[in-house]
C-alpha positions as CSV (number, residue, x, y, z in Angstrom):
1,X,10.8,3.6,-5.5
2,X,9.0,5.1,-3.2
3,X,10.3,9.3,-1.9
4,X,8.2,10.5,-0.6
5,X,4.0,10.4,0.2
6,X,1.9,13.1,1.8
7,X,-2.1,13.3,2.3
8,X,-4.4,15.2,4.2
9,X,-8.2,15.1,4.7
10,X,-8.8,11.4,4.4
11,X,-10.6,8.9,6.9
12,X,-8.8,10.5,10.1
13,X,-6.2,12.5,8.9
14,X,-7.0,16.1,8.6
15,X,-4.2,18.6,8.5
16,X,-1.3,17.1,6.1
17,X,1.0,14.1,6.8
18,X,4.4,13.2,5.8
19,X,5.9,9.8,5.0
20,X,9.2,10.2,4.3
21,X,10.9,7.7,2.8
22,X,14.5,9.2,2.4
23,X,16.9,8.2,5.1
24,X,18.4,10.7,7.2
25,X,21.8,11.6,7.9
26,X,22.4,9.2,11.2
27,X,26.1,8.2,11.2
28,X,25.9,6.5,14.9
29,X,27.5,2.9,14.9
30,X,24.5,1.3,14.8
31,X,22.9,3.2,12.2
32,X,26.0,2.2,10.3
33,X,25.3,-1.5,10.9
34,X,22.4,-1.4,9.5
35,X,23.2,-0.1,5.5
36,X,21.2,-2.7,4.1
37,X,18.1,-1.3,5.5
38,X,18.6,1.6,3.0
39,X,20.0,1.8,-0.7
40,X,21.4,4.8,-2.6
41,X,20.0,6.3,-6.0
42,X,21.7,9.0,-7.6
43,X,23.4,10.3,-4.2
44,X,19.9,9.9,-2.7
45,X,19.7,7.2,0.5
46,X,16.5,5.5,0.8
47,X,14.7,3.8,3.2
48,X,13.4,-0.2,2.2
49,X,11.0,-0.5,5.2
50,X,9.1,1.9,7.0
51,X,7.0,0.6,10.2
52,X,3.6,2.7,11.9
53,X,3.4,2.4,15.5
54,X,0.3,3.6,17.3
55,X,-2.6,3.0,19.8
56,X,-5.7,1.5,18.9
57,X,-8.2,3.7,16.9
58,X,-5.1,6.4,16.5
59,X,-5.5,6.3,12.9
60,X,-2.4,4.0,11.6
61,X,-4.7,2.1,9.4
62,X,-5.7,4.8,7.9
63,X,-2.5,6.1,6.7
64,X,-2.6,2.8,4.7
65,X,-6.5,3.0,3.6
66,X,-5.7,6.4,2.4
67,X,-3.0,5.9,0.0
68,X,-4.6,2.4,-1.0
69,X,-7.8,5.0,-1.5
70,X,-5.8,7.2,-4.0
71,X,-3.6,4.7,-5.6
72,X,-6.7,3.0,-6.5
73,X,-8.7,6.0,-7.9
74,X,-5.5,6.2,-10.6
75,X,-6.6,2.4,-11.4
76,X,-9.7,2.7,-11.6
77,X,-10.7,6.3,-12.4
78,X,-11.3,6.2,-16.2
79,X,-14.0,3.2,-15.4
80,X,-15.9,6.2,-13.4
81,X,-19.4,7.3,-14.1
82,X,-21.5,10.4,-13.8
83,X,-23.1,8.8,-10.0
84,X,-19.9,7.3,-9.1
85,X,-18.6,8.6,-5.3
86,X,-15.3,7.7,-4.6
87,X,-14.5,5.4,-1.6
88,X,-13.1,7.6,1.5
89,X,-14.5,9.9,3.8
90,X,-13.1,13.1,5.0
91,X,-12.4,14.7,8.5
92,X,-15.7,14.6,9.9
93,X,-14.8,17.2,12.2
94,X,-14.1,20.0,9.9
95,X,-12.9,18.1,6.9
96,X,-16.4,17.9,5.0
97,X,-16.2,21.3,3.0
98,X,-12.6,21.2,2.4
99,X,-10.7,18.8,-0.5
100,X,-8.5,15.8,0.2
101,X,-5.0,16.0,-1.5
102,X,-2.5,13.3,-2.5
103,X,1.1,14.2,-3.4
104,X,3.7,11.2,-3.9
105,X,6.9,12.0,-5.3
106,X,8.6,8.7,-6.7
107,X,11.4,7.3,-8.7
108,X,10.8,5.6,-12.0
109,X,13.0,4.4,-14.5
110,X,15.8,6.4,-13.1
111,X,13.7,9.6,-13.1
112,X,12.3,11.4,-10.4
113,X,8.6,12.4,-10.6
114,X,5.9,14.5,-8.5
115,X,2.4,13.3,-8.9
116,X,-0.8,14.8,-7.0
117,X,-4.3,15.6,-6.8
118,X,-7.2,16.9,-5.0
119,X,-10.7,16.1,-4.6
120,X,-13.8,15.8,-2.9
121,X,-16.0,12.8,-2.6
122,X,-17.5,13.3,-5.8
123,X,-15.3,15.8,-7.9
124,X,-11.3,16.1,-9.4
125,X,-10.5,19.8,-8.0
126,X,-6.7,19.7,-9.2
127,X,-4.3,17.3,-10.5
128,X,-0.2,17.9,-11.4
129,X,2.2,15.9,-13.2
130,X,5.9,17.2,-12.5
131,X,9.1,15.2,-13.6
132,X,13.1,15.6,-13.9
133,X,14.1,13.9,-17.0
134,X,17.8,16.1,-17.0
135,X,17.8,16.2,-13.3
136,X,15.9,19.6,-13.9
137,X,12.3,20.2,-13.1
138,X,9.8,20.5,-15.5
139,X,5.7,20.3,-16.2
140,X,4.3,17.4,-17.5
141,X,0.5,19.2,-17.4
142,X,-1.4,21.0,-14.4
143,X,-5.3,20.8,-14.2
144,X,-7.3,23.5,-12.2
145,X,-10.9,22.6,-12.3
146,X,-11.7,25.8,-10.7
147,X,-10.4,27.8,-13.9
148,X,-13.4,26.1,-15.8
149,X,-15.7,25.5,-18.0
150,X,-13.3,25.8,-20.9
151,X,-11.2,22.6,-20.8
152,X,-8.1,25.2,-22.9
153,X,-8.4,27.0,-19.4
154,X,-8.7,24.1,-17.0
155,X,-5.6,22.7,-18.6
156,X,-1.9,23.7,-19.3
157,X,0.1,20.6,-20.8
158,X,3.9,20.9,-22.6
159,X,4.9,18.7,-25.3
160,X,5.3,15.3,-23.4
161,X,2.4,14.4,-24.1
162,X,0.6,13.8,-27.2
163,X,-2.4,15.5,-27.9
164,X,-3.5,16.4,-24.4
165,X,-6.8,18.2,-25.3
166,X,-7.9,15.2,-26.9
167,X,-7.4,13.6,-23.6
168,X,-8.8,16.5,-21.9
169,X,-11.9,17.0,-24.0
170,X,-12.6,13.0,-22.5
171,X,-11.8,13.7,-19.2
172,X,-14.9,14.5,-16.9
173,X,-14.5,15.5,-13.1
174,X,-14.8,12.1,-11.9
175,X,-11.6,10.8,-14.0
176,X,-7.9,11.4,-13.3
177,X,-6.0,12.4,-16.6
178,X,-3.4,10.7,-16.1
179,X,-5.6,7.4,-16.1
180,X,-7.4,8.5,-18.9
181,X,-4.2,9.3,-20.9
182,X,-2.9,6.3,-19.9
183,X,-6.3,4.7,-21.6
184,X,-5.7,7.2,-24.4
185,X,-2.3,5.3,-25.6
186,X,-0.3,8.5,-24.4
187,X,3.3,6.7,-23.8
188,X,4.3,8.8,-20.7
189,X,1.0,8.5,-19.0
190,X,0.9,5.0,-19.6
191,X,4.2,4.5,-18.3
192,X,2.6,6.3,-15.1
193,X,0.1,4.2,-14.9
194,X,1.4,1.1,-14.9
195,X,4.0,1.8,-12.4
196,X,1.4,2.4,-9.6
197,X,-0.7,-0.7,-11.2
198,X,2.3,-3.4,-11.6
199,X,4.6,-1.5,-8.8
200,X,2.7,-0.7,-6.2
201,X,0.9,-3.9,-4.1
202,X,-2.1,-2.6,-2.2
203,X,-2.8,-5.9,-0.8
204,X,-1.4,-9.8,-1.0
205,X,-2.7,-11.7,-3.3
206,X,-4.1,-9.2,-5.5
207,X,-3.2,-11.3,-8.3
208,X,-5.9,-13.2,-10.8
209,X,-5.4,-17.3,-11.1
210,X,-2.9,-17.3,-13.6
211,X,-0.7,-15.1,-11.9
212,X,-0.5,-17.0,-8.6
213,X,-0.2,-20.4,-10.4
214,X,2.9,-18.7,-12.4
215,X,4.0,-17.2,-9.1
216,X,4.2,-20.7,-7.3
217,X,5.9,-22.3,-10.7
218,X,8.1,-20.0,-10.2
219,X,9.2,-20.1,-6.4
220,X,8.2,-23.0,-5.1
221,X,11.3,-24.0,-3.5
222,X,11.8,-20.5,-1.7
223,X,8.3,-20.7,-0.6
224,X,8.5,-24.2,0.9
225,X,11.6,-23.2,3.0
226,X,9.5,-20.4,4.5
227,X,7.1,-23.0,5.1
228,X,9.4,-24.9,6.7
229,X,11.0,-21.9,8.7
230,X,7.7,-21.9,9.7
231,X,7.6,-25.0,11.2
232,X,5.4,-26.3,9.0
233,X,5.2,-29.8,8.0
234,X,4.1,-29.2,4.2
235,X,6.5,-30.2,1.6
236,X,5.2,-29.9,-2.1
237,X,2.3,-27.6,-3.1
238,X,0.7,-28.0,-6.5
239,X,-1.8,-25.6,-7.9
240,X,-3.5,-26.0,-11.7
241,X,-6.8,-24.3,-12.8
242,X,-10.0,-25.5,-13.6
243,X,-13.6,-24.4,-15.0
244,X,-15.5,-24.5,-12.7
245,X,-19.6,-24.6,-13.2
246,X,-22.0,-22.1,-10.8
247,X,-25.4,-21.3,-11.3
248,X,-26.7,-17.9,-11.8
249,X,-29.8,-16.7,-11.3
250,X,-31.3,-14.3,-14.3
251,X,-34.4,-11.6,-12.7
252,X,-36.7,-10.3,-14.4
253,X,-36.9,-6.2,-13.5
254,X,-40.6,-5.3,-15.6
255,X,-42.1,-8.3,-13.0
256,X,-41.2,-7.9,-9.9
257,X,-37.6,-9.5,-10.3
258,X,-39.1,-13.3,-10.6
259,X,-36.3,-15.2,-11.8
260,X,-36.9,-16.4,-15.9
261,X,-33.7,-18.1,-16.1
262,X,-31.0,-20.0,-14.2
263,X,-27.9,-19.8,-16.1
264,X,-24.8,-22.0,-15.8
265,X,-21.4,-20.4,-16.5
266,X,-18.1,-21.7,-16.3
267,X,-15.1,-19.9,-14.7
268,X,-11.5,-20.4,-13.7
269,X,-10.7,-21.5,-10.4
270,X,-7.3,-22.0,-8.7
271,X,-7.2,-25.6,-7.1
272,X,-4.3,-25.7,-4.9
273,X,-2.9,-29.1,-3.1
274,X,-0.4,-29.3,-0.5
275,X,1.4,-32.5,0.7
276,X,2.6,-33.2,4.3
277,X,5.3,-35.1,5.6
278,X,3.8,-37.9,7.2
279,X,2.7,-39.1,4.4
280,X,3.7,-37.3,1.0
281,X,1.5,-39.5,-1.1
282,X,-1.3,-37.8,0.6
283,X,-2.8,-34.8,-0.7
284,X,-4.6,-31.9,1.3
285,X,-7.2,-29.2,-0.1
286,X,-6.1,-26.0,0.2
287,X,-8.8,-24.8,2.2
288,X,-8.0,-28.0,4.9
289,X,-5.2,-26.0,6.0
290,X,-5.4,-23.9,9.2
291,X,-5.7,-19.7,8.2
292,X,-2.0,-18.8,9.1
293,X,-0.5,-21.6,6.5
294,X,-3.3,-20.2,4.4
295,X,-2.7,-16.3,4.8
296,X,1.3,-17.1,4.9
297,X,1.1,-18.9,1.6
298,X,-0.5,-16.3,-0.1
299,X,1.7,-13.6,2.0
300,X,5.2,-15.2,1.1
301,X,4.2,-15.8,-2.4
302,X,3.4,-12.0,-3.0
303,X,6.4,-10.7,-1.1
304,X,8.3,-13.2,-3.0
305,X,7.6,-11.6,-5.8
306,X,7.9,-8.1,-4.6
307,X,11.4,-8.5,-3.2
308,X,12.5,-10.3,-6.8
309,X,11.4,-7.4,-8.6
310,X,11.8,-4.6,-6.5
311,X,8.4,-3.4,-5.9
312,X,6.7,-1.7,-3.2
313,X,4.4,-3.2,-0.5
314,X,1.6,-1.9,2.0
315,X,0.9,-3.7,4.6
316,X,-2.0,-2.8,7.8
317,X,-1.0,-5.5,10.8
318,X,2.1,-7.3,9.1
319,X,2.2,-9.4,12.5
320,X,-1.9,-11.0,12.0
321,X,-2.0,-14.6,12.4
322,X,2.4,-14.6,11.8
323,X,4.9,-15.6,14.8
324,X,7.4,-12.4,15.7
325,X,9.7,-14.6,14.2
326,X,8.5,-14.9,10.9
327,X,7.7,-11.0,10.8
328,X,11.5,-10.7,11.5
329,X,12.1,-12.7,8.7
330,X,10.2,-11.1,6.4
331,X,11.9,-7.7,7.0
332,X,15.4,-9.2,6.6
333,X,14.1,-10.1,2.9
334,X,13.3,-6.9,1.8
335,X,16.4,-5.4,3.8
336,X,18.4,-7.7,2.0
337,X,16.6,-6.5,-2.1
338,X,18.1,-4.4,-3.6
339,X,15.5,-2.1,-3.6
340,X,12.0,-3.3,-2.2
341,X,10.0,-1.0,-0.4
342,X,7.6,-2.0,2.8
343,X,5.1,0.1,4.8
344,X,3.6,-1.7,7.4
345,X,1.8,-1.1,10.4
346,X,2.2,-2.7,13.5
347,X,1.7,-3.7,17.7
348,X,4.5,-5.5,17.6
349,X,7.4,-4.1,20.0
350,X,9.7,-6.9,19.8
351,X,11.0,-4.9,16.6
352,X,11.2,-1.5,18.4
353,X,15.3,-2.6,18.4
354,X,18.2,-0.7,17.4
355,X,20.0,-3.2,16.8
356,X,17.4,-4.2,13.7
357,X,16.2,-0.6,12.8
358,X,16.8,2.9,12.1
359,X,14.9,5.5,13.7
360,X,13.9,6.9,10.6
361,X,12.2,3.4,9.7
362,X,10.0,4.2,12.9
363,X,6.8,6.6,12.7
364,X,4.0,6.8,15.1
365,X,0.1,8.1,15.3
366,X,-1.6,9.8,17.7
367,X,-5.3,11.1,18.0
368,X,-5.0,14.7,18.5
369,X,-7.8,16.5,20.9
370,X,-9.7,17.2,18.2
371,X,-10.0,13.6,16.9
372,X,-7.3,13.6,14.1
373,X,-4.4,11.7,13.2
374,X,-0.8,12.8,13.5
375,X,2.0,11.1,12.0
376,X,5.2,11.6,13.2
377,X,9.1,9.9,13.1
378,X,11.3,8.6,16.0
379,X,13.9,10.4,14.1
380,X,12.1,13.6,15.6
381,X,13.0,13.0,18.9
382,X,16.3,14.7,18.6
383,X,17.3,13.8,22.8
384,X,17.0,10.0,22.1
385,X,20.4,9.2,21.6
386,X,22.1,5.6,20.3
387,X,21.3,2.7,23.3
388,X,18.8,3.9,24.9
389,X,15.7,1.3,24.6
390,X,13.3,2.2,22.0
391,X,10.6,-0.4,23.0
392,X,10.6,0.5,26.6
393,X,10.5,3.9,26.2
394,X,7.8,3.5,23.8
395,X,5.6,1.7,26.0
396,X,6.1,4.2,28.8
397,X,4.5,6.6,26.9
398,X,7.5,8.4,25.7
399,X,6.1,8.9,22.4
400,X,2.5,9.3,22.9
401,X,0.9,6.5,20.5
402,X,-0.1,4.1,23.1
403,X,-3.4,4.0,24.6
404,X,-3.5,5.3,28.3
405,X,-5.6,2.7,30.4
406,X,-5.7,3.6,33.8
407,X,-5.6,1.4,37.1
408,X,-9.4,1.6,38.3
409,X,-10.2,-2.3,37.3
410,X,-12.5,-2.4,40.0
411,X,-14.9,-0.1,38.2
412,X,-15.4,-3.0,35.7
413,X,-14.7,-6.0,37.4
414,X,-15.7,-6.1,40.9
């Protein structure tokens, strides 16, 4: 569960942004109506969706590329080498000499932590590790790179963790220590880790052959009623694996990279059938089916899984290739888990209702003057009271985040 995430200094964010996934104190009648959009932990309401409005090239995507950028480096950080550059880019406009920072304070296991770090493109500057085990504050480790060479310096680490100058003495600039901890066998770091690895869903479908094939055993029957909501005509999907033969080509690099070998390896594959209801006995390919059955297959099958086990979800254009409808639809799942968290991006107005969600579900970007994103909440705009008409107002430019095309069509099309 998901409190709160901040960033700065990645892509087209500069100065830092807030997401803030706590729900605030709105006790208006239709705030009220809408309880399941939130659920309580420890006295503390939280939000289950959380939707990005904003004009094209505003920078909403990148809200979602950043924290899919620093989620992945605590993946995939103790694979680094000594070349490796990380995948983002600063503020080009007076981000390049300054560090990016990540902070995301979460829930896990009925304990509140504080996770962050900051970097460059090519360096770990700082990284922190706070939880609340008793409901007090305390230290897991802090690491200041700048306090250096002496990894005793760089490093102060209380009794949670075992060893933590062995883990230190391993960890290089270009590695997270709480990924290599979590490589390390160090139980609380590992518990870390694989609460951003099996919690957190960067993208659907992320999932290897086995999982998806267990995923549809699984939930077939809910999937093939969203299907059907759809208004598709498919009614059984079946999926096994099979080895599969390609051809690989093996170089030579002391001659000029002639080929000396083609080699034939086998590998998994997913084969997955569907059935329609003209004729069940009749069995499609997969790939036969037209890219929104295809993208909401793998869609439904991910937040399937997501809203059955309470995970979180991000989400850049929920609405591509999917009827308003369906978008609806998916919402009302996780608003009706228990604790499923969404953050999505989105164009689509048709949800910018009161009567469907809170203010504090709603942010928005803008492009600053100087080319950077802000990120703000609806919940901001203290004036806007209950019943007055979030879309239109949204769309006449009340809260910036739309782009402003004038009326001089004749310029281009004359």
């Amino acid at each position: 569960m998901i409190l709160e995430i901040r960033l700065s200094n990645f892509f087209s964010i500069m100065d830092e942004v807030v997401l803030d996934m706590q729900a605030a104190n709105i006790q208006t009648k239709k705030a009220k109506a809408l309880a399941g959009n939130t659920f309580k932990h420890k006295g503390i309401h939280m939000l289950k969706t959380a939707a990005i409005y904003g004009a094209n090239a505003s920078g909403k995507s990148n809200v979602i590329k950043a924290i899919r950028a620093c989620v992945g480096m605590i993946y995939n950080s103790h694979n680094h080498n000594e070349n490796t550059v990380f995948p983002f880019t600063p503020f080009k406009f007076g981000g390049t000499d300054k560090p990016s920072t990540f902070f995301i304070r979460f829930i896990m296991d009925g304990v509140e932590y504080e996770y962050s770090f900051s970097m460059t493109t090519t360096a770990i500057i700082k990284e922190e590790l706070h939880y609340s085990p008793n409901g007090r504050r305390a230290t897991v480790f802090t690491r200041d790179e700048s306090k250096g060479p002496e990894k005793k310096n760089i490093y102060d680490c209380k009794s949670c963790i075992r060893r933590p100058m062995d883990v230190a003495a391993n960890t290089s600039q270009k590695t997270l220590f709480i990924s290599r901890a979590s490589q390390m066998g160090r139980e609380l770091a590992q518990k870390v880790f694989r609460y951003f690895n099996e919690q957190f869903v960067l993208y659907f479908a992320n999932y290897n052959t086995d999982t998806i094939e267990r995923l549809l055993e699984e939930n077939r029957e809910q999937l093939l009623n969203v299907l059907r909501i759809a208004d598709s005509d498919i009614v059984n999907i079946n999926s096994r694996s099979e080895q599969r033969s390609y051809t690989t080509a093996v170089f030579d690099p002391q001659n000029n990279n002639n080929i000396v070998s083609m080699d034939n390896i086998q590998k998994p594959q997913l084969v997955i059938t569907t059935y329609h209801r003209n004729n069940p006995s009749v069995s499609f390919d997969f790939d036969e089916e037209s890219e929104g059955t295809r993208r909401l297959f793998f869609m439904m099958l991910t937040i399937i899984d997501i809203v059955k086990n309470n995970k979180i979800l991000l989400v850049d254009e929920i609405e591509m290739s999917l009827h308003t409808k369906l978008v609806e639809y998916i919402l009302s799942l996780f608003n009706n888990s228990e604790c499923a968290q969404l953050i999505y991006t989105t164009h689509n107005t048709y949800l910018l209702n009161e009567n469907k969600i809170r203010k504090d579900q709603v942010y928005f970007t803008n492009k600053r003057a100087d080319g950077s994103t802000d990120l703000y909440s609806l919940y901001d705009y203290k004036d806007f009271r209950e019943g007055m008409d979030i879309e239109k107002a949204y769309l006449q430019g009340r809260f910036d985040a739309i782009p402003y095309i004038d009326d001089a069509v004749s310029a281009i099309v004359k």
